[in-house]
N, CA, C and O atoms as a DFTB+ gen file, in Angstrom:
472 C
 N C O
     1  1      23.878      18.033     152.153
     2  2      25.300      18.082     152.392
     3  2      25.836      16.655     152.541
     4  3      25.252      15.661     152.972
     5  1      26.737      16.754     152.210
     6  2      27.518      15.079     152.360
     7  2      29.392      15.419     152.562
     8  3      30.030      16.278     151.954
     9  1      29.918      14.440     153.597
    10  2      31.357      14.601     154.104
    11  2      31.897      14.220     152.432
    12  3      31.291      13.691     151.500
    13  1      33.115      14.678     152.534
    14  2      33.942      14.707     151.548
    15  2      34.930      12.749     151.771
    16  3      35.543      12.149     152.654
    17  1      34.597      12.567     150.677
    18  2      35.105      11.473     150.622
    19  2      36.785      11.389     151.783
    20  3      37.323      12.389     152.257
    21  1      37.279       9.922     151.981
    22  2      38.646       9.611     152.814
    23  2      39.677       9.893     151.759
    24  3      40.818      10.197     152.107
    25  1      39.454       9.837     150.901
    26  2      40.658       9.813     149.592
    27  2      40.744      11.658     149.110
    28  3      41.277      11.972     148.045
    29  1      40.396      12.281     149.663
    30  2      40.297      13.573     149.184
    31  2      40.486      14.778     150.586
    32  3      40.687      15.992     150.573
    33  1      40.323      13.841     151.660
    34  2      40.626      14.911     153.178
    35  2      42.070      15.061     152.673
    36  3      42.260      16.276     152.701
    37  1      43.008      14.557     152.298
    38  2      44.283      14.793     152.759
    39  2      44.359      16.428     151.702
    40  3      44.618      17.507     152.234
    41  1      44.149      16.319     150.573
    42  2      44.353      17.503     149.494
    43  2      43.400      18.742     150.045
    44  3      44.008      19.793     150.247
    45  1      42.104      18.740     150.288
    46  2      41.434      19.410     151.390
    47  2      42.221      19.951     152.491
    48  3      42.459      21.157     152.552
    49  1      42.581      19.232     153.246
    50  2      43.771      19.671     154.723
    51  2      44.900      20.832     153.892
    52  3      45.302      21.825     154.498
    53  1      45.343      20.525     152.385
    54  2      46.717      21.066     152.001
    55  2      45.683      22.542     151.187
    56  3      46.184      23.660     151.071
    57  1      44.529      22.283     150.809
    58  2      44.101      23.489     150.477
    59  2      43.874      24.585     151.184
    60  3      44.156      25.769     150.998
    61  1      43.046      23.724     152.446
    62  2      42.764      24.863     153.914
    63  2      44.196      25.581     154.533
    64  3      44.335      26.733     154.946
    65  1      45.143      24.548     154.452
    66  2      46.359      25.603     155.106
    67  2      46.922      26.255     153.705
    68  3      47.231      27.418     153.967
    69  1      47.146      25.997     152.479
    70  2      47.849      27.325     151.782
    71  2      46.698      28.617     151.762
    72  3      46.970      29.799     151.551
    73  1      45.160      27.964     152.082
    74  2      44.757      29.364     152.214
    75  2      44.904      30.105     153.551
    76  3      44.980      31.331     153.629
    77  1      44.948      29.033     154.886
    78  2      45.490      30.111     156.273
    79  2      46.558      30.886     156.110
    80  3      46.640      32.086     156.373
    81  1      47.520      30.062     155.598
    82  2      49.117      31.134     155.209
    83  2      49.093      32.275     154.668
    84  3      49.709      33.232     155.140
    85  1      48.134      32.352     153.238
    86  2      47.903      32.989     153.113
    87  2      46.995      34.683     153.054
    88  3      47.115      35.705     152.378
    89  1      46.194      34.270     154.050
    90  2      45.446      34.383     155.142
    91  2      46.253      35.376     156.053
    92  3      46.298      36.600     155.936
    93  1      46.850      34.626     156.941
    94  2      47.898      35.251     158.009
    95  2      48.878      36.450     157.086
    96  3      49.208      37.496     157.644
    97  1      49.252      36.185     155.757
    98  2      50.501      37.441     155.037
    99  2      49.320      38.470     154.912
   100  3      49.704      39.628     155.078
   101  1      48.113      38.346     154.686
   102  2      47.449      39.888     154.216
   103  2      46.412      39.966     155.236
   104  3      45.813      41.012     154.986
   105  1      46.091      39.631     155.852
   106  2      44.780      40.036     157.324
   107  2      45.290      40.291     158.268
   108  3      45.776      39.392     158.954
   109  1      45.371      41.765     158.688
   110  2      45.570      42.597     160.127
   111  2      45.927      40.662     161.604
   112  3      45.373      39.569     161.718
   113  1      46.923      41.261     162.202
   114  2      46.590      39.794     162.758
   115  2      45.675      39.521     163.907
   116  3      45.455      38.475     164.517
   117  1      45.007      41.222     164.103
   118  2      43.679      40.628     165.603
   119  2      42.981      40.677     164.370
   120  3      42.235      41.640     164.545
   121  1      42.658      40.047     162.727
   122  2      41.634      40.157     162.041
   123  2      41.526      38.431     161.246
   124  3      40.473      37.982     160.794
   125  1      42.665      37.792     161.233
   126  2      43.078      37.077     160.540
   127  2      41.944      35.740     160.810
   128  3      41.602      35.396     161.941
   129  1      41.485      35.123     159.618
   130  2      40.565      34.273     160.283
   131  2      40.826      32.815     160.429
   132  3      41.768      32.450     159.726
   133  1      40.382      32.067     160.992
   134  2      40.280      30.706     161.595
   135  2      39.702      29.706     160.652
   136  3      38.827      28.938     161.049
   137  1      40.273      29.662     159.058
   138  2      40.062      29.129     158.192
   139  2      40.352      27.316     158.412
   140  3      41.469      26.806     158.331
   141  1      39.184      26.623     158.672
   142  2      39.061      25.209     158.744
   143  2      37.878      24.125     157.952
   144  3      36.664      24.304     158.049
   145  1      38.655      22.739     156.993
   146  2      38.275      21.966     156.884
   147  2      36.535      21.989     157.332
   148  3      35.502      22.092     156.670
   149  1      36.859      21.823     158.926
   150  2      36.172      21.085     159.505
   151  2      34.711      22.257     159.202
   152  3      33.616      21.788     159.514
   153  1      34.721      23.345     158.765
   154  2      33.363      24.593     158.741
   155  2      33.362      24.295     157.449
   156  3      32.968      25.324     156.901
   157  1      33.592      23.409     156.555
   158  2      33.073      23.747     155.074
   159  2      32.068      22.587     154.936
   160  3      32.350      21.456     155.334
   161  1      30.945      22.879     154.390
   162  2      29.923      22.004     154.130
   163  2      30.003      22.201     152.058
   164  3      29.956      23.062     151.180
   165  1      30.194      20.264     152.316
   166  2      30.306      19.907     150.522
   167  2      29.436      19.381     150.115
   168  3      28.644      18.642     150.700
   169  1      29.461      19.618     149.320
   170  2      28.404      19.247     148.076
   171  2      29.049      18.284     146.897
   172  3      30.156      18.444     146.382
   173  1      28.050      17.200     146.579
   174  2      28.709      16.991     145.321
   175  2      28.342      17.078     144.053
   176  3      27.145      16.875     143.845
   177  1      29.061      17.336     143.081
   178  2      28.797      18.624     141.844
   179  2      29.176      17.577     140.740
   180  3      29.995      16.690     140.977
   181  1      28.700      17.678     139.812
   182  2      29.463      17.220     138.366
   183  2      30.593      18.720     137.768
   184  3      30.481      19.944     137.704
   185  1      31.428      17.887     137.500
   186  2      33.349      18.542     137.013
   187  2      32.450      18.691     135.376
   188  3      32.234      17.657     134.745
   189  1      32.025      19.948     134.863
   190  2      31.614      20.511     133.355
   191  2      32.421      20.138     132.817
   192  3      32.007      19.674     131.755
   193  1      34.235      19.980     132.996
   194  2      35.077      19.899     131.979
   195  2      34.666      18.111     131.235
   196  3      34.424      17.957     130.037
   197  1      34.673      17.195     132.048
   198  2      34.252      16.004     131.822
   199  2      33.242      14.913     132.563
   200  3      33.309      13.701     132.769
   201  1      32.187      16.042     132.884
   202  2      31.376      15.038     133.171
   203  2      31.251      13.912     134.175
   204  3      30.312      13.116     134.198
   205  1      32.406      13.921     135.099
   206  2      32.521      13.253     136.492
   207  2      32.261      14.195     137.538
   208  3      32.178      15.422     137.481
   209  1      32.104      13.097     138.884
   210  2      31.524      13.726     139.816
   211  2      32.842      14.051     140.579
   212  3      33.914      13.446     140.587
   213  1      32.396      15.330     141.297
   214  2      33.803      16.276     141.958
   215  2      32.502      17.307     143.446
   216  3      31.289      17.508     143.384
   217  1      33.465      17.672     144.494
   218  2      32.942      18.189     145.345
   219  2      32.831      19.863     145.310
   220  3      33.825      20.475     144.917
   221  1      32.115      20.313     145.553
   222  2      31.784      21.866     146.157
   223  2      31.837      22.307     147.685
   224  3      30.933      22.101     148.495
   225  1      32.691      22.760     147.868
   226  2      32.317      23.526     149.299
   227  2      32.270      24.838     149.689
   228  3      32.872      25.814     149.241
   229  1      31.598      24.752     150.445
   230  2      31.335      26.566     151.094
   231  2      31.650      26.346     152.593
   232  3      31.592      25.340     153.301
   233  1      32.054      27.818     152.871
   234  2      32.232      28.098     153.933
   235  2      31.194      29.181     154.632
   236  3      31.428      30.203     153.987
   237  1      30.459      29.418     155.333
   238  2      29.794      30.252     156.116
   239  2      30.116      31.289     157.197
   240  3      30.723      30.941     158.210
   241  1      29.858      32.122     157.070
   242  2      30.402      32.964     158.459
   243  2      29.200      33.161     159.257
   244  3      28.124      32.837     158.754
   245  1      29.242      33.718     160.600
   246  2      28.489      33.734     161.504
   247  2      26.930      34.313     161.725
   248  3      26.083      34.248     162.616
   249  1      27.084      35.128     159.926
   250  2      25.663      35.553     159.916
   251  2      25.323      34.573     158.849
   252  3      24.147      34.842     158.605
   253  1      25.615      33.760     158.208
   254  2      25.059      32.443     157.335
   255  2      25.763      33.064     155.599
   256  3      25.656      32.388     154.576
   257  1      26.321      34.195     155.642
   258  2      27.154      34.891     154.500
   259  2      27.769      33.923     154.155
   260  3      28.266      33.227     155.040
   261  1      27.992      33.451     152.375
   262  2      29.332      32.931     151.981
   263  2      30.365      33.329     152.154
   264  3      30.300      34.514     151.825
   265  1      31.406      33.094     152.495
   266  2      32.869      33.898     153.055
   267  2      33.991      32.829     151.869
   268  3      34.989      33.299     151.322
   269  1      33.574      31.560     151.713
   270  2      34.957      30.779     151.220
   271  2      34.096      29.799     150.071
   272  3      32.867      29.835     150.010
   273  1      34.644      29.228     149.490
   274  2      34.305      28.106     148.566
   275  2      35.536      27.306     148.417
   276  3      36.532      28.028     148.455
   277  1      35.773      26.165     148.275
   278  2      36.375      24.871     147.690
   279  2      35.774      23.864     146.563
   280  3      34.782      23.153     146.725
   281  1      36.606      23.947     145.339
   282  2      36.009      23.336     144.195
   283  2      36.882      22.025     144.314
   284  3      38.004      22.393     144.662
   285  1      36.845      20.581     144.166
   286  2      37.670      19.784     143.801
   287  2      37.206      18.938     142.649
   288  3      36.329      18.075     142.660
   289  1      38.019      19.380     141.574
   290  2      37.587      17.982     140.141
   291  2      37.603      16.789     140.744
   292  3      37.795      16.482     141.920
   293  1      37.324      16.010     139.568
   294  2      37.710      14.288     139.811
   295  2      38.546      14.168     139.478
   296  3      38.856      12.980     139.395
   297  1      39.588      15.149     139.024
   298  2      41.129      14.676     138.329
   299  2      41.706      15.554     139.861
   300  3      42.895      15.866     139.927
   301  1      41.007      15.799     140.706
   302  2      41.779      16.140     141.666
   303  2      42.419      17.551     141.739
   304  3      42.833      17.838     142.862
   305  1      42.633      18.742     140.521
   306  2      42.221      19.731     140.717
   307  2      41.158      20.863     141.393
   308  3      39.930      20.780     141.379
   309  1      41.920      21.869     141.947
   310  2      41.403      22.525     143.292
   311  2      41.271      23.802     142.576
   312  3      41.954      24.066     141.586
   313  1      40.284      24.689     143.139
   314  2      40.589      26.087     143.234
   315  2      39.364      26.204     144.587
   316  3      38.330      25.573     144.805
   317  1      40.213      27.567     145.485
   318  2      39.358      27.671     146.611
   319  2      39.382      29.341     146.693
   320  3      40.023      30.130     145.999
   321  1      38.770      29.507     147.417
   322  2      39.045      31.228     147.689
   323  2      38.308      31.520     149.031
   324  3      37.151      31.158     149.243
   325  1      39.222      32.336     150.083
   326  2      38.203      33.070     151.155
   327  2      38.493      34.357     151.638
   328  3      39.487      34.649     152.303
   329  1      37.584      35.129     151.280
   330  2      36.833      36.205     151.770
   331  2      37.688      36.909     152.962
   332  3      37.926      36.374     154.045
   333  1      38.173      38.415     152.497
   334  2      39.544      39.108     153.634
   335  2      38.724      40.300     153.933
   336  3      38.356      40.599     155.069
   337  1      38.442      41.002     152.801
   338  2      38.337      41.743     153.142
   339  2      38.606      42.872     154.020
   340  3      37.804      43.203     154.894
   341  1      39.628      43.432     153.832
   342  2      40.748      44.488     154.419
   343  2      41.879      45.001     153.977
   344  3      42.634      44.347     153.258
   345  1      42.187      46.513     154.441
   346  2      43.575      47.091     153.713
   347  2      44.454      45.755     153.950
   348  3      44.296      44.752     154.647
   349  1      45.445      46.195     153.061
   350  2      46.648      45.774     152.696
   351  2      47.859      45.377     153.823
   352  3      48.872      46.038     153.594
   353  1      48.009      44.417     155.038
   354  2      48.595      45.391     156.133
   355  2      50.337      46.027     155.309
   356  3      50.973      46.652     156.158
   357  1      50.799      45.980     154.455
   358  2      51.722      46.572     154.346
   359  2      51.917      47.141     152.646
   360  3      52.768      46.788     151.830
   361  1      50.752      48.173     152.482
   362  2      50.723      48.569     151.382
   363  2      49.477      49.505     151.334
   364  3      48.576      49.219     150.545
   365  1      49.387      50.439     152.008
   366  2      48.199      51.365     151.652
   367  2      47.686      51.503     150.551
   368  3      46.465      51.651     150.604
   369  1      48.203      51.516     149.392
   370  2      47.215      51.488     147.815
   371  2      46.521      50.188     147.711
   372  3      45.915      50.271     146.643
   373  1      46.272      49.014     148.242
   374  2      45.586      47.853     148.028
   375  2      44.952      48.010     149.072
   376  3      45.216      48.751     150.018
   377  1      43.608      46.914     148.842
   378  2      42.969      46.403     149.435
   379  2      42.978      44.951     149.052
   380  3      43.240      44.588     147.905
   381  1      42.660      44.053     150.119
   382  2      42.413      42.769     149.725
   383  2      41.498      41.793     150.068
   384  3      41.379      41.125     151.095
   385  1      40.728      41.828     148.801
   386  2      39.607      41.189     149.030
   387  2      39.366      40.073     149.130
   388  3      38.277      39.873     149.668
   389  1      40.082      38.924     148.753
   390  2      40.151      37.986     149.322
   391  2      41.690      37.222     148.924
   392  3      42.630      37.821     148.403
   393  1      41.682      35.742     149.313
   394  2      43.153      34.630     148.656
   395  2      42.252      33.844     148.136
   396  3      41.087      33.652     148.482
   397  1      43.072      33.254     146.997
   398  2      42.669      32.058     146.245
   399  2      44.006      30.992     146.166
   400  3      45.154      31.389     145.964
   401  1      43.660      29.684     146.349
   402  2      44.847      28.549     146.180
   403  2      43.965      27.897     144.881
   404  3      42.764      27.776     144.637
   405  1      45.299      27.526     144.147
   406  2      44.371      26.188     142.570
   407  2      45.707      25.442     142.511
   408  3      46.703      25.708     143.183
   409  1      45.603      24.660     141.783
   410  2      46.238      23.947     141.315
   411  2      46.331      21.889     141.712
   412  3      45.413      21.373     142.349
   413  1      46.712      21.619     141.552
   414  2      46.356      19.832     141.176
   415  2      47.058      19.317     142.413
   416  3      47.960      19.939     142.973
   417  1      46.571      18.091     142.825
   418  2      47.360      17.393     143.713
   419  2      47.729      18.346     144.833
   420  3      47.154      19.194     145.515
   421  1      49.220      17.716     144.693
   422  2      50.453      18.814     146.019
   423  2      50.966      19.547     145.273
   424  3      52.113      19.817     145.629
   425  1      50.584      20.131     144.160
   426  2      51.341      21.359     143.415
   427  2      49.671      22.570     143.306
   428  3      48.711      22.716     142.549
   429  1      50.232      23.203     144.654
   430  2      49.230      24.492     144.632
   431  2      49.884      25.612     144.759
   432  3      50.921      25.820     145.389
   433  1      49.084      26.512     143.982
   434  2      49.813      27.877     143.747
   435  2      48.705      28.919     145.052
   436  3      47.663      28.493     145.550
   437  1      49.135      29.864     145.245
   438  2      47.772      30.709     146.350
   439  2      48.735      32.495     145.532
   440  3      49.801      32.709     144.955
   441  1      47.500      33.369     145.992
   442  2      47.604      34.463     145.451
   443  2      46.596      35.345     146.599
   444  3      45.952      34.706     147.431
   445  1      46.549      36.470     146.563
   446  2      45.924      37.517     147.086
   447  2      45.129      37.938     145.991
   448  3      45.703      37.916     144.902
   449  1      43.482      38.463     146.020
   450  2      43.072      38.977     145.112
   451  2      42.741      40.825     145.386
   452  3      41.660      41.295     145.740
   453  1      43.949      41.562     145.115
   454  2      43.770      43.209     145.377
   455  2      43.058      44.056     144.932
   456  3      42.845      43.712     143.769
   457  1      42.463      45.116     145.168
   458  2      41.823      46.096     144.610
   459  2      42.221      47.593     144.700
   460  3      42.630      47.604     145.861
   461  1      42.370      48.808     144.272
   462  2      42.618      49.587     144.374
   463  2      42.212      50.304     145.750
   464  3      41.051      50.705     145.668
   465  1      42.821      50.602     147.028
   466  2      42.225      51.341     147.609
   467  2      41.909      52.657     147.540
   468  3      42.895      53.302     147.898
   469  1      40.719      53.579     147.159
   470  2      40.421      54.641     146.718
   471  2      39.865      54.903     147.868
   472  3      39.315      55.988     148.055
């Protein structure tokens, strides 16, 4: 494991909160989790698109389960996702299995990823 470079905490900090926000709109709120920076252990990865070096992170939950990941290119593109798992709180036909944030720099998009609740 190795800390994530000084030039890359700040976009990190903006990934971890569009995923709490998003986080807090779909997780029951005695369920909602305590999504932080500071629990992701990175890695550093080569970026397939070109061959520079870019970070990996995971997040762990309390039984050593993956729950989250954080990808960052070397062009500074993000995609992250963590683990909800739970109804919908305001939509009984979904479930939601987890949020994902992507996008470059300070232009990030975040989404809910739903499933049919059957």
């Amino acid at each position: 494991m190795q800390p994530l470079p000084l030039e890359l905490q700040g976009l990190a900090e903006r990934v971890v909160q569009a995923l709490q926000q998003e986080a807090v709109k779909f997780a029951p709120s005695d369920a909602t989790p305590q999504i932080a920076l500071a629990a992701v252990q990175f890695t550093p990865v080569i970026d397939p698109g070109n061959q520079l070096p870019g970070y990996q992170g995971v997040w762990r939950n309390a039984r050593n389960d993956r729950c989250g990941v954080m990808t960052i290119n070397s062009d500074h593109s993000v995609y992250a996702e963590y683990d909800l798992f739970c109804p919908h709180p305001r939509d009984e036909r979904w479930f939601v299995e987890m949020v994902t944030v992507w996008g470059r720099g300070g232009d990030l998009r975040s989404e809910p990823s739903l499933i049919p609740n059957v």
